[in-house]
C-alpha positions as CSV (number, residue, x, y, z in Angstrom):
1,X,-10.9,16.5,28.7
2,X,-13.3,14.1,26.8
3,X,-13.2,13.7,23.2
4,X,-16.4,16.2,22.6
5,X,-14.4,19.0,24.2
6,X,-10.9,18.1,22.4
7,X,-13.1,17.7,19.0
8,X,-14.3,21.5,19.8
9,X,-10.5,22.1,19.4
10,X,-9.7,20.1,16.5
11,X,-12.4,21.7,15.0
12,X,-11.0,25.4,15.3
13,X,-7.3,23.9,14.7
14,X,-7.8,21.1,12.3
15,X,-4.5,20.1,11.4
16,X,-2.7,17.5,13.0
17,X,0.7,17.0,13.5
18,X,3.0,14.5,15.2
19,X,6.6,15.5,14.4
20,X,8.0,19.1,15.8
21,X,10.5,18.9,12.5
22,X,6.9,19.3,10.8
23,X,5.0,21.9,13.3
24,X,2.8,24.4,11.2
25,X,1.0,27.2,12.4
26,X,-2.1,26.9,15.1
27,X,-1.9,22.7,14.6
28,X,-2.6,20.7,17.3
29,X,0.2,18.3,18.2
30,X,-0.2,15.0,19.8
31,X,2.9,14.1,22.0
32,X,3.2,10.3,20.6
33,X,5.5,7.8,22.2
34,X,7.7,5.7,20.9
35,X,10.5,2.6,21.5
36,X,13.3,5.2,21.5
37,X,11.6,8.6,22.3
38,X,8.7,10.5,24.5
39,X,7.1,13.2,22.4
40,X,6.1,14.7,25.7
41,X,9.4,16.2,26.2
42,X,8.9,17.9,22.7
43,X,5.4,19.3,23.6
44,X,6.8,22.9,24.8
45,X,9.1,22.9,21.2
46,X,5.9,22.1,19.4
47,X,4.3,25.4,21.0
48,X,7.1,27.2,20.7
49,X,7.1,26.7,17.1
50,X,3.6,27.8,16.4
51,X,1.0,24.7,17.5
52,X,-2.1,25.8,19.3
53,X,-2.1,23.1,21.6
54,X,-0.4,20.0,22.4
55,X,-2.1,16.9,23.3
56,X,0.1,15.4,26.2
57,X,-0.5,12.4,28.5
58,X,2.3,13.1,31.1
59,X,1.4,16.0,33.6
60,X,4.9,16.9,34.5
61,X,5.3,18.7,31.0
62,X,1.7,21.0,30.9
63,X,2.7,24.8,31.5
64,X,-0.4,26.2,30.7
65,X,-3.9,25.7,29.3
66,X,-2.2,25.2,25.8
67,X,-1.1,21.3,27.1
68,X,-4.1,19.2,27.0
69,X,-3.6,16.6,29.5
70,X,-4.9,13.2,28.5
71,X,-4.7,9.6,30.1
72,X,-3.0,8.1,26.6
73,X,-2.2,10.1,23.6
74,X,-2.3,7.7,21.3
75,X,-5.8,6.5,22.1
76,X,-7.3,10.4,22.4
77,X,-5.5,10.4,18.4
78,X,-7.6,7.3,17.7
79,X,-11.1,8.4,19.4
80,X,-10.7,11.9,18.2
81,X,-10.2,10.3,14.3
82,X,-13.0,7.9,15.2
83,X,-15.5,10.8,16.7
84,X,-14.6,12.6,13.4
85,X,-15.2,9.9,11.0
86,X,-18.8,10.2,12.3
87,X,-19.5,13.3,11.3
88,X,-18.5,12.5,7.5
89,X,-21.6,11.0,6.0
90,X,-20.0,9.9,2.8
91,X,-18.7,6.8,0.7
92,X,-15.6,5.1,2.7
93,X,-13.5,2.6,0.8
94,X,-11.2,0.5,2.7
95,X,-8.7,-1.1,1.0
96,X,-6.0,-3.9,2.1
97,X,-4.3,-6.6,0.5
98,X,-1.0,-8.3,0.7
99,X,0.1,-6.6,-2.6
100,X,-1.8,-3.8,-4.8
101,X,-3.2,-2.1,-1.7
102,X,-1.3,1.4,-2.4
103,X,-1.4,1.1,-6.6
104,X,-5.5,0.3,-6.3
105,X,-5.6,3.3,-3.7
106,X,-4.0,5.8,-6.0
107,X,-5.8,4.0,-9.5
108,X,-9.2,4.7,-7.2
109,X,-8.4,8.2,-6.7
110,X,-7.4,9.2,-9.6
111,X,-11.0,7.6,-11.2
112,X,-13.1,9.3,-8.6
113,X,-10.7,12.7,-9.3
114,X,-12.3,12.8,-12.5
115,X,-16.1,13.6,-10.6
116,X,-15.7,13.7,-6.9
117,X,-13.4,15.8,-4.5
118,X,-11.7,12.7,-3.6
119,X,-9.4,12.3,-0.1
120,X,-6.7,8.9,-0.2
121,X,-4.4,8.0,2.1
122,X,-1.4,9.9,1.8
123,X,1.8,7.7,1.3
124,X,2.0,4.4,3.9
125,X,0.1,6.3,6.1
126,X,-2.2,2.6,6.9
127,X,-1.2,1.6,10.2
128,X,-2.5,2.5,14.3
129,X,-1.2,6.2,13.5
130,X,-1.6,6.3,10.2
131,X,-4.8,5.8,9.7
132,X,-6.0,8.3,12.4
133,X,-3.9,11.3,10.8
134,X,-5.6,9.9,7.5
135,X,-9.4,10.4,9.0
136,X,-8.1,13.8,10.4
137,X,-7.0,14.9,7.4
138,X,-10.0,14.8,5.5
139,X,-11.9,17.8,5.1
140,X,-15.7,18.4,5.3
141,X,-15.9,19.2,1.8
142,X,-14.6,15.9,0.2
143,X,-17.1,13.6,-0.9
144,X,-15.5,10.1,-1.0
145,X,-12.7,8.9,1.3
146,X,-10.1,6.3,0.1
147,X,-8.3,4.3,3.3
148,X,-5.5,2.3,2.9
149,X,-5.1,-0.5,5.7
150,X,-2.3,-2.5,6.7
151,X,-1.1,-4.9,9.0
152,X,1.6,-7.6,9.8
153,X,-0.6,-9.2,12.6
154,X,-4.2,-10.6,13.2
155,X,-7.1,-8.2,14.7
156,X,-5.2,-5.1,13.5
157,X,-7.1,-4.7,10.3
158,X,-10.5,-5.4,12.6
159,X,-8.9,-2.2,14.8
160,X,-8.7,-0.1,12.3
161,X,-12.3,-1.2,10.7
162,X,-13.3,0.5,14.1
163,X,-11.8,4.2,13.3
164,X,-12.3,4.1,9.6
165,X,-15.9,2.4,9.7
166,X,-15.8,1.8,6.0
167,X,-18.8,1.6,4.2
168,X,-17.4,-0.2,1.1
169,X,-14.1,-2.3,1.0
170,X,-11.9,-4.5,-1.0
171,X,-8.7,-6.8,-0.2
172,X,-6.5,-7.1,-3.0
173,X,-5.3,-10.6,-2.6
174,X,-4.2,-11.8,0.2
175,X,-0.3,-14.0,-0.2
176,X,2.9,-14.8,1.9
177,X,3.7,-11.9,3.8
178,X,4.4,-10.6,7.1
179,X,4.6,-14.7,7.5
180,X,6.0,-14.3,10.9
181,X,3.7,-11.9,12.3
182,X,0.2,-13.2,11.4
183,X,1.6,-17.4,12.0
184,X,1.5,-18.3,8.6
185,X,-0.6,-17.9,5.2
186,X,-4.1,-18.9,7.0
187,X,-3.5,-16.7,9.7
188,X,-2.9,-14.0,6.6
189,X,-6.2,-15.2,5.2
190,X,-7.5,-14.7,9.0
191,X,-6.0,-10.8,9.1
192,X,-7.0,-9.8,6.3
193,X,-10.5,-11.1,6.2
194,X,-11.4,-9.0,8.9
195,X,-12.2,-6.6,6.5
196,X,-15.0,-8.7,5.0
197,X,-16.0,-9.5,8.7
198,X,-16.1,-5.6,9.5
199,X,-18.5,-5.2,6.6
200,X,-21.0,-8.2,7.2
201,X,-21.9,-6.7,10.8
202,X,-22.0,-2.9,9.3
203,X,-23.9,-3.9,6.4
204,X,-21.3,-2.5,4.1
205,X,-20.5,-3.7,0.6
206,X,-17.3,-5.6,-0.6
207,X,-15.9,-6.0,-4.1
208,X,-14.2,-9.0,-4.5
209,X,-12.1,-10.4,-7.6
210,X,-13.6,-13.5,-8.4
211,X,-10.9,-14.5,-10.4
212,X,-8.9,-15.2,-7.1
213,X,-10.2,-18.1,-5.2
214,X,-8.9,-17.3,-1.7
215,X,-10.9,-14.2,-1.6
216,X,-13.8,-16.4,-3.2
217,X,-13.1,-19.0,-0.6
218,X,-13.0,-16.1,2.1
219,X,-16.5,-14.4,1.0
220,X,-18.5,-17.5,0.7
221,X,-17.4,-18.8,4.1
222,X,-17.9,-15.6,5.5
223,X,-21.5,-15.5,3.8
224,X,-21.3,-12.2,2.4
225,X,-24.6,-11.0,1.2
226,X,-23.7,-7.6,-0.3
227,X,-20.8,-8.5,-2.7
228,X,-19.8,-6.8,-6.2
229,X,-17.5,-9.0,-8.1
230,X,-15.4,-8.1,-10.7
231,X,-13.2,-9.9,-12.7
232,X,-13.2,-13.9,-13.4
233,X,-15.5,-15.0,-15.9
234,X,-18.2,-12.9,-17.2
235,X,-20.7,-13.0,-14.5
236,X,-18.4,-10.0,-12.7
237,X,-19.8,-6.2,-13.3
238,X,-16.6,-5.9,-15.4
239,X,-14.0,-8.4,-17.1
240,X,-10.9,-7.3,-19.0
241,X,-7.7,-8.4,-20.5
242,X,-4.1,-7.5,-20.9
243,X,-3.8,-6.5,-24.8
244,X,-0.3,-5.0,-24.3
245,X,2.5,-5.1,-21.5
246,X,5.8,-4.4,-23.3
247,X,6.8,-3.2,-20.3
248,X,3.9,-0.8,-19.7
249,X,0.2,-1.8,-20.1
250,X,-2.6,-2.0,-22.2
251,X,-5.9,-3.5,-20.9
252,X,-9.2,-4.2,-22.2
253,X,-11.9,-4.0,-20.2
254,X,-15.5,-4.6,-20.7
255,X,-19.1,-4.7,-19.3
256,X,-22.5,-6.1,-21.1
257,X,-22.7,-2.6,-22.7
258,X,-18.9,-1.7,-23.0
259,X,-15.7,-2.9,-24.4
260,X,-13.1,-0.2,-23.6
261,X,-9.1,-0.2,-24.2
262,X,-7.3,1.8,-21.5
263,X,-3.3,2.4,-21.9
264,X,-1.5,2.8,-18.8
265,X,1.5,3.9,-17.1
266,X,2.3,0.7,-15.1
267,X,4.1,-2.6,-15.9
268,X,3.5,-5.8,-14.5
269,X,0.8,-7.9,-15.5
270,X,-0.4,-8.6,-11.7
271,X,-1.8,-4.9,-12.5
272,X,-4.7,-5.7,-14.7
273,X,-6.4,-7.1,-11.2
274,X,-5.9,-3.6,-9.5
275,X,-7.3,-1.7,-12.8
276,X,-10.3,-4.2,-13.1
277,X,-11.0,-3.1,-9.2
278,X,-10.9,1.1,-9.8
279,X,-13.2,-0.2,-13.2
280,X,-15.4,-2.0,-11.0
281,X,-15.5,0.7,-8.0
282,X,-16.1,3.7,-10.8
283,X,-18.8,2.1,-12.3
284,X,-20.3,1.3,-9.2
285,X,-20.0,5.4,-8.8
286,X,-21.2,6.3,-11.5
287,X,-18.8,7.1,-13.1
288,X,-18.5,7.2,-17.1
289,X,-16.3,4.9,-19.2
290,X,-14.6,8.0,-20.4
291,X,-13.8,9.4,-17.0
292,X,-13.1,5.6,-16.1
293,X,-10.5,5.5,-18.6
294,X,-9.3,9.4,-18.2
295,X,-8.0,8.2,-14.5
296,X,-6.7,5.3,-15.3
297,X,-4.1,7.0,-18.1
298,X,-3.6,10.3,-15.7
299,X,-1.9,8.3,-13.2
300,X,1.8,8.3,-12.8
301,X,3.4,5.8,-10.4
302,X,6.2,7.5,-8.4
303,X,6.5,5.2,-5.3
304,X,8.8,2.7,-6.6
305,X,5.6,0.0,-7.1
306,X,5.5,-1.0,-11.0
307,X,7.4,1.9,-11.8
308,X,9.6,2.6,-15.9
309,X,12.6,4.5,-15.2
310,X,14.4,5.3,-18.2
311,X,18.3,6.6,-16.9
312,X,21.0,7.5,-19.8
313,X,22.3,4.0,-19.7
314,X,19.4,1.7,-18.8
315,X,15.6,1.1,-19.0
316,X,14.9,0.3,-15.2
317,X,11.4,-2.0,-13.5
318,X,11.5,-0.3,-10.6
319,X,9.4,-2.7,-7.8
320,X,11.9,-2.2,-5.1
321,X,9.1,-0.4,-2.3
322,X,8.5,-4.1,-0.8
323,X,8.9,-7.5,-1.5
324,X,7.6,-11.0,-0.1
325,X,7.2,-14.2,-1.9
326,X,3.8,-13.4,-3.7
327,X,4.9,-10.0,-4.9
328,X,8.5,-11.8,-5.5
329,X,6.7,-14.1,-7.9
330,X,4.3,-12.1,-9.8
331,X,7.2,-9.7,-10.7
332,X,9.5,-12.4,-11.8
333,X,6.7,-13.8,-14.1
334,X,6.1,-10.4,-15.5
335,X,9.7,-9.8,-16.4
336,X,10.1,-12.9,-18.0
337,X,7.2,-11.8,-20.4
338,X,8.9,-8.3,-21.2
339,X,10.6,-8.2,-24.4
340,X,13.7,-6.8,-24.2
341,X,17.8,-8.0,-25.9
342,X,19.5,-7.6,-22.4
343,X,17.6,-8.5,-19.7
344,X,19.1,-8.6,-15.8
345,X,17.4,-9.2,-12.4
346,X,18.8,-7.3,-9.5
347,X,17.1,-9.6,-6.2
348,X,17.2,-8.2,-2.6
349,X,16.0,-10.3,0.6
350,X,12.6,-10.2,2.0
351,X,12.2,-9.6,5.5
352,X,9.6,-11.0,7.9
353,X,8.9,-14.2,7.2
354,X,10.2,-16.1,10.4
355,X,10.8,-19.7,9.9
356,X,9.6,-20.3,6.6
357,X,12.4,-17.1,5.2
358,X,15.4,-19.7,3.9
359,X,12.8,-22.2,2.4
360,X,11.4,-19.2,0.9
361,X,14.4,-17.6,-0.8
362,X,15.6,-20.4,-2.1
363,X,12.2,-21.1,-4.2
364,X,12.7,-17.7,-5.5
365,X,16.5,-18.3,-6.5
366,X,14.7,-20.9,-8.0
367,X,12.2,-19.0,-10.0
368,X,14.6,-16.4,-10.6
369,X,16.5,-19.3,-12.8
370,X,13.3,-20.2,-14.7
371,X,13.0,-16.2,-15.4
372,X,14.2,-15.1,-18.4
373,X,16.9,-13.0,-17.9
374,X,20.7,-13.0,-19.0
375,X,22.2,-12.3,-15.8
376,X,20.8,-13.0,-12.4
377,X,22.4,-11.0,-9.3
378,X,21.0,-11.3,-5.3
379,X,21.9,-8.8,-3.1
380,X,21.1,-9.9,1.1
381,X,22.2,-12.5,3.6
382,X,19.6,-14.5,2.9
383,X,20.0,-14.8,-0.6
384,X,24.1,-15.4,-0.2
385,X,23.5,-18.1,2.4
386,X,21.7,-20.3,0.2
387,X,23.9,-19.6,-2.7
388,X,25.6,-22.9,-2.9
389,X,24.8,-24.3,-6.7
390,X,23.0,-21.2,-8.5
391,X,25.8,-19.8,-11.3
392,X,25.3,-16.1,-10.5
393,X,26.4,-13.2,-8.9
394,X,25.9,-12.7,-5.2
395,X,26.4,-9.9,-2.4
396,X,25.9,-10.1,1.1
397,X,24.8,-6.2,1.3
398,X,23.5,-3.5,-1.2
399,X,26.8,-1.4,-0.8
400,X,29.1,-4.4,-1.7
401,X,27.0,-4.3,-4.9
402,X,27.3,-0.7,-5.4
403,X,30.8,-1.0,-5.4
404,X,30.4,-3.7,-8.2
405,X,28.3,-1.7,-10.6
406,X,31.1,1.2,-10.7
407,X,33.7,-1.1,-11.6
408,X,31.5,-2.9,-14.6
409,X,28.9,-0.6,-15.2
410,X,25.3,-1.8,-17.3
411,X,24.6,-0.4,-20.8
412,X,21.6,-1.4,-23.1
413,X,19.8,-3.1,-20.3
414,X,16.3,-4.1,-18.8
415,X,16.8,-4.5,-15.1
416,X,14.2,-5.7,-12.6
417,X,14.7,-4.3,-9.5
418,X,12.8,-6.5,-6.8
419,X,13.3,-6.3,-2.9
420,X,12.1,-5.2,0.8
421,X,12.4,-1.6,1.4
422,X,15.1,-2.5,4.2
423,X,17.6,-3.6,1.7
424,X,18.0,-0.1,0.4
425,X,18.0,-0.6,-3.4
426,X,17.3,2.3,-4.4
427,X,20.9,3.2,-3.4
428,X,21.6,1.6,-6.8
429,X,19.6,3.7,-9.2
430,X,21.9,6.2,-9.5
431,X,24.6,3.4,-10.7
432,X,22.4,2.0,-13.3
């Protein structure tokens, strides 16, 4: 069946679904494959439990004319999110970084909320699937489309450029992650830019941070012609300013006709960056400093990304959704900055980074002893292996830490928690 005659079906049954735990009512289910599992042999279960079709790519498992039988599922998800991405003539923003991609995605949608019907990736949905059920998901009534995109090797980013054809993008930054993946920071710098390299042949537009000289360096030797900047000096379309970050923030920000102060809900001083970019993108909009500003303080983070937890016992800095050595830094700076009587740093490993990982933890041990903080406590193998010298508590695994904070519980506290989302920290919340 070619992608016309499956989009004819999409278009009657326009929700997608991939999981039969998820199955709603006349969707249409693609039978993805996976390392440990065949979602062919859950194709029947999926109709069963109410799809209207299910997109399979092994014959052996289509009953009837409700199995549509496809060379590679997987691909038909991808063409059929691509073929629909074509009939949407509005504003795309694609958005990667190494850090700040999800927090910029969710600051940009809750500016545009405030005057367009606005669709943004849902969750981490930024990968080879996740970008698909993203384009499928948007509706023909929403007039601007916010993608996330991310990858841990090169030409992925250029892949999903192809599906999401964005007609306006922005990395974040681009810093040490995914290290082993993409073969190094340049080959990060490589990945990432092929955003910008997307938009130079499609004649889209990128905003770029001028205040960060790797995306400088990355624009200029790329030759970008259609390029908004925003932030460095005052040559940008908007500048700003951290006036407050004790823990959350207040920023200034200002064009040649505004000065505006806008008080968030985030922490971290690495934020003002990702507020400066939804500025930059509303104004570019449209938009009105008032709606601007009405996002900006409307948004709540809940994803564990610059996140205040207040529990009975303990004011928590909740950063535990990732970690590398970029975001490892930035948050370690900003935590040294907050004012607080009893400050603690709870440090988890970070995954992914191949050779370089034991040269990198021990620079953040390192940092971590040039933070301020009155006690300092790593959690991970890494982190114990290189533990020789450094006065402070250590734990090969997140549960023999758990079992540490019932015995001596924290009171009165400021805790940074900072780690990759396969150490499980959040196990610890509860304790604190």
């Amino acid at each position: 069946m070619t992608i016309e005659a499956i989009y004819k079906v999409y278009s009657k049954f326009p929700h997608v679904c991939t999981d039969t735990r998820k199955i709603s009512r006349e969707c249409l289910f693609f039978a993805l494959k996976g390392e440990s599992f065949d979602g062919n042999k859950f194709a029947e279960k999926a109709i069963e439990a109410g799809a209207a079709y299910a997109v399979i790519d092994n014959a052996a498992y289509q009953k009837d004319d409700r199995y549509i039988l496809v060379d590679d599922v997987l691909v038909t998800l991808q063409d059929l999110a691509r073929y629909h991405r074509r009939q949407l003539a509005i504003p795309f923003i694609g958005i990667t970084g190494t850090n700040g991609k999800t927090t910029t995605k969710e600051l940009l949608n809750a500016v545009f909320s405030q005057k367009f019907k606005t669709y943004a990736t849902q969750g981490n949905l930024n990968n080879h699937i996740g970008v698909p059920l993203t384009l499928l998901s948007i509706t023909h009534d929403v007039e601007i489309a916010i993608v996330e995109m991310g990858a841990n090797h090169q030409k992925e980013i250029g892949f999903l450029c192809s599906i999401a054809e964005p007609t306006h993008g922005m990395i974040t930054n681009v810093g040490k992650a995914h290290l082993e993946g993409f073969g190094g920071f340049e080959g990060v710098k490589k990945g990432k830019g092929e955003l910008y390299d997307f938009l130079k042949d499609s004649g889209g537009i990128a905003f770029i941070n001028a205040a960060n000289d790797h995306l400088m360096g990355m624009s200029l030797s790329r030759q970008l012609k259609d390029v908004i900047y925003y932030g460095g000096d005052d040559s940008g379309l908007v500048n700003g300013r951290i006036v407050e970050n004790s823990p959350l923030l207040t920023v200034e920000w200002r064009t040649d006709a505004v000065v505006r102060i806008v008080k968030t809900n985030l922490t971290g001083a690495y934020n003002l960056e990702n507020i400066l970019a939804a500025v930059s993108m509303g104004l570019h909009f449209g938009l009105s400093a008032e709606e601007i500003n009405k996002g900006i303080e409307s948004y709540q983070p809940g994803n564990n990304r610059s996140q205040i937890t207040r529990t009975a016992l303990n004011t928590l800095v909740c950063d535990y959704y990732n970690a590398n050595p970029s975001s490892m830094s930035v948050a370690l700076d900003n935590f040294s900055g907050i004012e607080a009587k009893h400050k603690v740093l709870i440090v988890g490993d970070m995954f992914e980074l191949g050779e370089e990982s034991a040269q990198e933890h021990l620079a953040v041990l390192e940092k971590a002893f040039q933070t301020d903080a009155s006690q300092r406590i790593f959690i991970g193998k890494q982190f114990y292996e290189n533990r020789s010298g450094f006065d402070a508590l250590f734990f090969e695994t997140t549960e023999e830490a758990a079992e540490a904070f019932k015995k001596a519980p924290f009171r009165d506290a400021t805790i940074l928690i900072k780690g990759s989302r396969g150490m499980k920290l959040e196990q610890l919340v509860e304790l604190l």
